[in-house]
N, C-alpha and C positions, 0 to 999 in steps of 0.2 A: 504493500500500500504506500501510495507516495502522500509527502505532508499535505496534497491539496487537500485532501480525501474525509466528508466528515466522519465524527467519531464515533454516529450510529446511526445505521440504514434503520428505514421500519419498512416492511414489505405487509403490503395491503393487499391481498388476493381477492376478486370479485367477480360476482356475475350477475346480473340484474338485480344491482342492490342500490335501484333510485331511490327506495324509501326513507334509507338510512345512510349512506354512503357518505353524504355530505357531514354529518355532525362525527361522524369515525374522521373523516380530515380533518374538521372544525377542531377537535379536539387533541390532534398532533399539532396543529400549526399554532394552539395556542399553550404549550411546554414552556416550561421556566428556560430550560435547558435547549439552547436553541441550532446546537453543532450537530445539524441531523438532516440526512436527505430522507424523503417518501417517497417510494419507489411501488407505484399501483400499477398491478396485473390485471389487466380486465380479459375474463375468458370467454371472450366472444360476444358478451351482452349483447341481447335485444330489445332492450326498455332506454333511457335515458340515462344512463349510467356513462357512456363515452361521454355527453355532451357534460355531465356536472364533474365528471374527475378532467375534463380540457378546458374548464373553467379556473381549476384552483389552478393548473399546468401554467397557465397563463398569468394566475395572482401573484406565485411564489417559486422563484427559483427555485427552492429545496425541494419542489413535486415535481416528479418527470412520472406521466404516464405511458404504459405501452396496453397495447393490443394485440392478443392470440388471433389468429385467423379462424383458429378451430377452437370447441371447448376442449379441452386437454383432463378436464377432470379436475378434483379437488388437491388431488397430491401435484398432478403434473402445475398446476398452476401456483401452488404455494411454493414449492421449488424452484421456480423462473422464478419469483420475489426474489429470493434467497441469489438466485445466481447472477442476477443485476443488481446486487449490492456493494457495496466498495467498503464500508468500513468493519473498525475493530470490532465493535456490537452491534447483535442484530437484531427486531425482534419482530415479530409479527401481529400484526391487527386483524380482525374478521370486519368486514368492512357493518355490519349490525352492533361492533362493540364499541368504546370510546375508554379514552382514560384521564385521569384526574390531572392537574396540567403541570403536579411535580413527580410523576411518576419519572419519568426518564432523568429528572436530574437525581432523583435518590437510588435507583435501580443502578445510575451510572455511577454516584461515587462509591455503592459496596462492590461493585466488578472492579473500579480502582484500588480499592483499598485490598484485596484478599485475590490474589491469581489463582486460588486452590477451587476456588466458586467460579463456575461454568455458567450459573443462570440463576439469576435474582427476578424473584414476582412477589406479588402482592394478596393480602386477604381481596374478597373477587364479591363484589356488591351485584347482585342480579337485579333489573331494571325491565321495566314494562316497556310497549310499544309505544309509549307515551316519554320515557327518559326518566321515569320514577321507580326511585328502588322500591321491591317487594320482598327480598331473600336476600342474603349471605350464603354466601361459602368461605368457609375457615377452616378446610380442614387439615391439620398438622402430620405432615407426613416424615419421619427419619431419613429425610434425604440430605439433610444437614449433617449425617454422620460420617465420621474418617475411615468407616472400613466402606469398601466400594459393595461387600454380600449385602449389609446391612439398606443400604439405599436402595439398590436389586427389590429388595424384599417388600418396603416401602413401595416401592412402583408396581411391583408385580402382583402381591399379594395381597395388599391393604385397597378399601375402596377407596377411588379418587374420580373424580370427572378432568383429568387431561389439562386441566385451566392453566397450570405452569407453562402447556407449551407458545404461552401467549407474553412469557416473559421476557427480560434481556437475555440472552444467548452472545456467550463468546463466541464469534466468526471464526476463530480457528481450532475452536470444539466441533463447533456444526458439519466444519468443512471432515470431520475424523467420523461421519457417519454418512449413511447413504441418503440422510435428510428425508422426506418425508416418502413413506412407503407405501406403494401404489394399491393398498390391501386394507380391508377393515381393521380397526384398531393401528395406523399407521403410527399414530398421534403417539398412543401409548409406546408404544415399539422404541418412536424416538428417544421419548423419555429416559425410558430407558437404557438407549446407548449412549445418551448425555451423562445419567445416573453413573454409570460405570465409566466415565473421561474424571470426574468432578463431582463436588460439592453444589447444593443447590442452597439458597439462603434465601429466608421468607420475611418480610418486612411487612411487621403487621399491623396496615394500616388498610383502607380500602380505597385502593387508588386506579384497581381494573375494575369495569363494567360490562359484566356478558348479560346481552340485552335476548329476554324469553320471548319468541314471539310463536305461531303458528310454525313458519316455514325455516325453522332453527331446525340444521342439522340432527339435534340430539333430542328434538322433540318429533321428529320424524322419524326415526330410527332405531333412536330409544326406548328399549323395554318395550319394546313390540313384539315381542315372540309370548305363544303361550305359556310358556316354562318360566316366562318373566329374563332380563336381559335385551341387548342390545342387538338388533338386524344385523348381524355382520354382515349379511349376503346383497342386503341392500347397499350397507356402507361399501360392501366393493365396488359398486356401480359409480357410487359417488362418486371416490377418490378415483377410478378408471372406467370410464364409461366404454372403453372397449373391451370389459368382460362383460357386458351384457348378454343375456342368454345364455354364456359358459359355465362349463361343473365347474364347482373351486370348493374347495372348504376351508372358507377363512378359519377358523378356530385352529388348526390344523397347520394353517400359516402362520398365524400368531406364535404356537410355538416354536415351529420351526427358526423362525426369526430372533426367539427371546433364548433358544438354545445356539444360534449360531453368533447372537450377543457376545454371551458370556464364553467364547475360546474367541473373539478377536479381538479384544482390549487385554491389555495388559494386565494382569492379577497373578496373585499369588496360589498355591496347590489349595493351601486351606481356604482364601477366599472362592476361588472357584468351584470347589468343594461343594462350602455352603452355598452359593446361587445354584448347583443343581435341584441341591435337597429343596429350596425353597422353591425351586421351577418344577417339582414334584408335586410340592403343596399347593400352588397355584391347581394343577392339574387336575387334582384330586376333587377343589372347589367347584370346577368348571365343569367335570365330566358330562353332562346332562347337555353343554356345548357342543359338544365332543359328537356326543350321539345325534342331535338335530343336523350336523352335518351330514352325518353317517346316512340318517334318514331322510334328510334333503336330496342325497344324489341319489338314493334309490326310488324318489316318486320321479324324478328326472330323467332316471333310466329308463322307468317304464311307462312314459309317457311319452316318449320318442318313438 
């Protein structure tokens, strides 16, 4: 990175998000901390989304927007964010979310102060279609801890809704994974291979807003299965709209991905030890996952 270069990208991924889109910029361009480009992916929109992100393009040097020709999907277009970024830090917005306007300057000085911390976020205030909070999320997870099984465990095993992946991120952590993965639970995955780079550190204040509407990813997908739980099979569409139609069994993938984690990062006999035993316990909790795959490809089988 050369000295032009500011000190944190935030990559905005979007796709017909005229309703909200504008107050997810309002709310970067109005940060304490002002050493920062916005670098917004729009994935092909069909609504008025191009004309209000070539609006701010044009208010504020720090926003450059680009446009996919095709949708790419959820993962392929969070990723172009990430690989049109220049600086040290990097962090990602949902263009439905907003943040408080000293989030990046506090996010920024604990990544200054501690290089052992990979990614600093915030207690997560939920907010209606209106910009009014109605819920919190606080929940405290051991990813602050110095052994790398211990935060493994944290991410894998403990409940969590993903929200950390919405925080500052070291650029040359992010760049040591395959960044966001084109498969249900991608989000979690990352987490995870951030989990085993680094230290995560929680400042607890409420300075992120995931805004609940209808057409929210995780109210669409979430806990939609009889058995109770999260559509993986849907979320793969999301994040790759070219498995549409295809066998896959995300659960399946999930693991494959959370066991090929933990032999590519660097650990110890006994740390990697324990992230197996705790990638067992994970297993053991999901199983009934496990099997909806199983019985997913078979009504797929035989309805071909």
């Amino acid at each position: 990175m050369n000295e032009s270069n500011p000190k944190v990208s935030i990559g905005l991924p979007v796709y017909n998000g005229e309703n909200y889109v504008a107050e997810a910029i309002e709310s970067v361009l109005a940060q304490t901390f002002v050493d920062f480009e916005l670098v917004i992916v729009d994935n092909a929109s069909t609504d008025r989304t191009q004309e209000i992100c070539e609006y701010y393009e044009a208010k504020d040097p720090r926003v450059s927007y680009y446009r996919n020709s095709v949708n790419l999907g959820a993962a392929g277009n969070f990723n172009r964010a990430f690989e049109l970024s220049s600086a040290k830090y990097f962090k990602w917005l949902a263009h439905d979310d907003v943040i408080a306007q000293d989030f990046l300057e506090k996010c920024v000085k604990v990544l200054d102060s501690d290089p052992s911390i990979v990614l600093c976020f915030t207690n997560v205030g939920v907010i209606d279609e209106n910009g009014q909070q109605i819920d919190k999320y606080d929940i405290n997870l051991r990813t602050d801890s110095v052994d790398p099984s211990e935060r493994f465990r944290a991410l894998v095993v403990d409940w969590h809704m993903c929200f950390d992946i919405f925080g500052l991120i070291r650029s040359d952590a992010l760049s040591q994974t395959p960044v966001m993965g084109n498969y249900g639970h991608g989000d979690g995955v990352l987490l995870v291979r951030l989990g085993l780079i680094g230290k995560f550190h929680k400042i607890h204040e409420y300075l992120f807003f995931s805004r609940r509407h209808p057409t929210q990813s995780m109210r669409v997908f979430g806990y939609a299965l009889d058995e109770g739980g999260n559509d993986y099979h849907a979320y793969v569409v999301w994040f790759d709209p070219s498995k549409r139609g295809k066998i896959v069994f995300p659960q399946w993938r999930i693991l494959t991905e959370y066991f090929k984690s933990i032999w590519t990062y660097r650990l110890g006999w006994a740390e990697r030890l324990r992230c197996q035993l705790y990638l067992l316990w994970w297993v053991a909790k999901n199983r009934k996952n496990f099997w909806y795959d199983i019985r997913a490809f078979g009504k797929t089988l035989f309805s071909i």
